[in-house]
Backbone as JSON Lines, residues from 0, in Angstrom:
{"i":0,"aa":"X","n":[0.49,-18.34,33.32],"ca":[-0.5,-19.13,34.05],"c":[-1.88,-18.55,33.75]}
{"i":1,"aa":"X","n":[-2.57,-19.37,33.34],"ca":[-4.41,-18.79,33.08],"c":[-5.25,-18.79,34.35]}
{"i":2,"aa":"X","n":[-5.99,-17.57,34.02],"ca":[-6.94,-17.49,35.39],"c":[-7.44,-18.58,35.46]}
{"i":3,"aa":"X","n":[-7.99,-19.62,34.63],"ca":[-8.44,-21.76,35.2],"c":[-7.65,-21.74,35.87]}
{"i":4,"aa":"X","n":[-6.57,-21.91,35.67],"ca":[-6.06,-22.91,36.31],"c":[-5.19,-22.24,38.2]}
{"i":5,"aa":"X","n":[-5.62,-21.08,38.06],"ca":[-5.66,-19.88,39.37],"c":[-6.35,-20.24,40.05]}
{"i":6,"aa":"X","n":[-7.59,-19.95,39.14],"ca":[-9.36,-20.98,40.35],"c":[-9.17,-22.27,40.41]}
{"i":7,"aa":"X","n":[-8.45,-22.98,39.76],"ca":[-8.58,-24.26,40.24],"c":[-8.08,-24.82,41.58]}
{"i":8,"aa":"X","n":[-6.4,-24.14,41.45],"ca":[-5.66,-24.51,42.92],"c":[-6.39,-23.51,43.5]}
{"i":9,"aa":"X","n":[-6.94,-22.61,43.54],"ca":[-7.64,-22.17,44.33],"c":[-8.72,-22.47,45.03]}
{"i":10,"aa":"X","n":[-9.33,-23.16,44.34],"ca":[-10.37,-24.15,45.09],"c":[-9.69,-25.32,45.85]}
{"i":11,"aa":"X","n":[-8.83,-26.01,44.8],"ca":[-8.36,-27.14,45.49],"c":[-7.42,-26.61,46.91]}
{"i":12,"aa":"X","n":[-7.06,-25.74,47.06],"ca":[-6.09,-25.35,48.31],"c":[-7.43,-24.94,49.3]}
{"i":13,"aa":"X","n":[-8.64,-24.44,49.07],"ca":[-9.75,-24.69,49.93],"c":[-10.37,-25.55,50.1]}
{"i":14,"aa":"X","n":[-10.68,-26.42,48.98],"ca":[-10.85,-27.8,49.73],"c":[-10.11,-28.97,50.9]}
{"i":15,"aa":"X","n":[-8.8,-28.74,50.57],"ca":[-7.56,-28.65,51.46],"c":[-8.16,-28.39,52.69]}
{"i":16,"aa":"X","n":[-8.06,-27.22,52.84],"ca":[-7.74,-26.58,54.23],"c":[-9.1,-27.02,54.73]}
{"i":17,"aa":"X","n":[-10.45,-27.12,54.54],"ca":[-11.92,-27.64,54.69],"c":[-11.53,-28.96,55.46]}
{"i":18,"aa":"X","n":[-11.16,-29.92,54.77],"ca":[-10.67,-30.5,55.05],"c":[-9.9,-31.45,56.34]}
{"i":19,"aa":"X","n":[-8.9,-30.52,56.49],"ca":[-7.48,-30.34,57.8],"c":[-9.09,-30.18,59.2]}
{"i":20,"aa":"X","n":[-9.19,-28.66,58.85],"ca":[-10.38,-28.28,59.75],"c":[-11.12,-28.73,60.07]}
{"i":21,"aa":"X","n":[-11.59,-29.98,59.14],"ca":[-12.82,-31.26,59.77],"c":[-13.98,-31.2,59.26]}
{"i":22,"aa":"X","n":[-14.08,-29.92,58.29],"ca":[-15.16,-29.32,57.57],"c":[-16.09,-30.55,56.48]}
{"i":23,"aa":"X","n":[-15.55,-31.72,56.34],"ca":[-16.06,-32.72,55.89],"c":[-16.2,-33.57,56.69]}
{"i":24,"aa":"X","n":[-16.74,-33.65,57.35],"ca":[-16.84,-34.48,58.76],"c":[-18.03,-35.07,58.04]}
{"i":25,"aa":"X","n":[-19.03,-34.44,58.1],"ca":[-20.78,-34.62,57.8],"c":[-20.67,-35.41,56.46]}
{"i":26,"aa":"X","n":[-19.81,-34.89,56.02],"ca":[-19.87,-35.55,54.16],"c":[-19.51,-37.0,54.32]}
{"i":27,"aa":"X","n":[-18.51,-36.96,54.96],"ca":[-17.83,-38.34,55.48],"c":[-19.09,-39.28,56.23]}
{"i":28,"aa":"X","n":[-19.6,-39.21,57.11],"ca":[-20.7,-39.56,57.78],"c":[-21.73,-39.88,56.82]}
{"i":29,"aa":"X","n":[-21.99,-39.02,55.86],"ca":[-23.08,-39.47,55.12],"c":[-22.92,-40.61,54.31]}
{"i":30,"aa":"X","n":[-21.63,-40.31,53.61],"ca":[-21.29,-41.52,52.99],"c":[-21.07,-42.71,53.44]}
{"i":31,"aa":"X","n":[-20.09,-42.62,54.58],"ca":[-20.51,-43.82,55.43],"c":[-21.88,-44.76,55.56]}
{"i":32,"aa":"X","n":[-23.07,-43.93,56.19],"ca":[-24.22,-44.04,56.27],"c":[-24.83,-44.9,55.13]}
{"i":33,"aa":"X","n":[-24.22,-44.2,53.95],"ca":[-25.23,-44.79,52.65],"c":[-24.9,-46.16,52.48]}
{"i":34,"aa":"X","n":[-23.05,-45.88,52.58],"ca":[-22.93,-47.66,51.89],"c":[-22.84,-48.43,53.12]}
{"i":35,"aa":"X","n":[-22.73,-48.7,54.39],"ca":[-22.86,-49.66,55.2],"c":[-23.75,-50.24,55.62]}
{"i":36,"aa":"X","n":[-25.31,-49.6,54.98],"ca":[-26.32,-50.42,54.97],"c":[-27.07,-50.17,56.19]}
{"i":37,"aa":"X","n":[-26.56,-49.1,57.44],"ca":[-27.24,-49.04,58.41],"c":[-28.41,-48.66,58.02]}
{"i":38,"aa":"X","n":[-29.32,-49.04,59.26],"ca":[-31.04,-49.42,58.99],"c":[-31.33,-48.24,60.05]}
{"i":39,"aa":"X","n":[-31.31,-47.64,60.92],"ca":[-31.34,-46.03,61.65],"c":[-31.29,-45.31,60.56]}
{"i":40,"aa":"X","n":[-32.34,-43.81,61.04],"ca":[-32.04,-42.74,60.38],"c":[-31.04,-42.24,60.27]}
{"i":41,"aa":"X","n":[-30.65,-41.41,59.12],"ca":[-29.61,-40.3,59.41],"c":[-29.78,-39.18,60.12]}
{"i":42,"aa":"X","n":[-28.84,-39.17,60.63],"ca":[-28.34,-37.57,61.29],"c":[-28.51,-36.57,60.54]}
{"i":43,"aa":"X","n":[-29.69,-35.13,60.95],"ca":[-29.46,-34.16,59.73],"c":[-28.07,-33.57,60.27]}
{"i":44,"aa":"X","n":[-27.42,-32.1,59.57],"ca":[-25.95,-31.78,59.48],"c":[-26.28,-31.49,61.16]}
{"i":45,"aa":"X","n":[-27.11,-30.73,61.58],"ca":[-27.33,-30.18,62.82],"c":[-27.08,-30.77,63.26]}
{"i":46,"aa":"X","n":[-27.84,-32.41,63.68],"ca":[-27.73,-33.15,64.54],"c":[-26.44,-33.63,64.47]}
{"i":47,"aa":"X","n":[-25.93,-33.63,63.41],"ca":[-24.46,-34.14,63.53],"c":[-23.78,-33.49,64.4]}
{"i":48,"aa":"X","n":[-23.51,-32.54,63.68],"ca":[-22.55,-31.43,64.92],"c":[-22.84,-31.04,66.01]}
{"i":49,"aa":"X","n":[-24.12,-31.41,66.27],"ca":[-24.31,-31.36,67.48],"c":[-23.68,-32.61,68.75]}
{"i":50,"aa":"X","n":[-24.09,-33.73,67.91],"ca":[-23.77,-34.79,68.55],"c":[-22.0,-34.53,68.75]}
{"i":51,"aa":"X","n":[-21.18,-34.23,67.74],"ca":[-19.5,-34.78,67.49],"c":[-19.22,-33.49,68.96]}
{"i":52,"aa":"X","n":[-20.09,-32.2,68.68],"ca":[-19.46,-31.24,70.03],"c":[-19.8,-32.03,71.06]}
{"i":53,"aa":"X","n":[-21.03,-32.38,71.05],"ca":[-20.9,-32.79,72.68],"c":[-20.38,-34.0,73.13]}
{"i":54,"aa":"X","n":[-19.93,-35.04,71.92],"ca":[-18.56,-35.91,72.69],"c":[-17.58,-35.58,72.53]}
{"i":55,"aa":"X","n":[-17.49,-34.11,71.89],"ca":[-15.71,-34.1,72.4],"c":[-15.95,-33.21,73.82]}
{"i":56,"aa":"X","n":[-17.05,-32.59,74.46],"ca":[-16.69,-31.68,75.47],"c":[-17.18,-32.82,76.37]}
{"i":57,"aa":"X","n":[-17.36,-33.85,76.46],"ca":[-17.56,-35.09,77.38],"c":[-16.22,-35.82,77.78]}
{"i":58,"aa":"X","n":[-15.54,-35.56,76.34],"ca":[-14.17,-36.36,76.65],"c":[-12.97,-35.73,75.86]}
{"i":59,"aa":"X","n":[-12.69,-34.9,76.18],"ca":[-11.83,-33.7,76.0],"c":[-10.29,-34.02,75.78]}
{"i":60,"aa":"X","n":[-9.71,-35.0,76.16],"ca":[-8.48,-35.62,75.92],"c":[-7.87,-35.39,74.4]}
{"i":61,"aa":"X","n":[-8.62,-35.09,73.61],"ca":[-8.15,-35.26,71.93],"c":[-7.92,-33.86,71.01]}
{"i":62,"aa":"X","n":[-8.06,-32.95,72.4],"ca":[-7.9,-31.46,71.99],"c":[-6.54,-31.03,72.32]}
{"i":63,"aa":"X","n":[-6.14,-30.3,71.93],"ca":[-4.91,-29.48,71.97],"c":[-5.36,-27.85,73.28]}
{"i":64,"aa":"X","n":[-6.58,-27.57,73.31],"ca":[-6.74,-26.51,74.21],"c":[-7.91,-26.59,75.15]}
């Protein structure tokens, strides 16, 4: 096996797990944003995560703890 192809699943098994974790949340959002044509600003990353914490600690049902 060559060290490529080591870093590769290696990245790809972190992109993975990024992923699971929600770590593309913002990426997702942005893209959204671009192609649906909404006419509002975007959210910078801050404001994002800011906003997604404070509706889940508003409505807490979708957590496990």
């Amino acid at each position: 096996m060559s060290t490529g192809s080591v870093k590769d699943g290696l990245r790809g098994f972190v992109r993975f797990f990024r992923d699971v974790m929600g770590e593309d949340a913002y990426r997702k959002y942005v893209s959204f944003h671009q192609s649906s044509g909404c006419t509002g600003p975007m959210l910078t990353e801050r404001e994002f995560w800011k906003d997604k914490m404070d509706r889940q600690d508003s409505n807490p049902e979708g957590r496990c703890c």
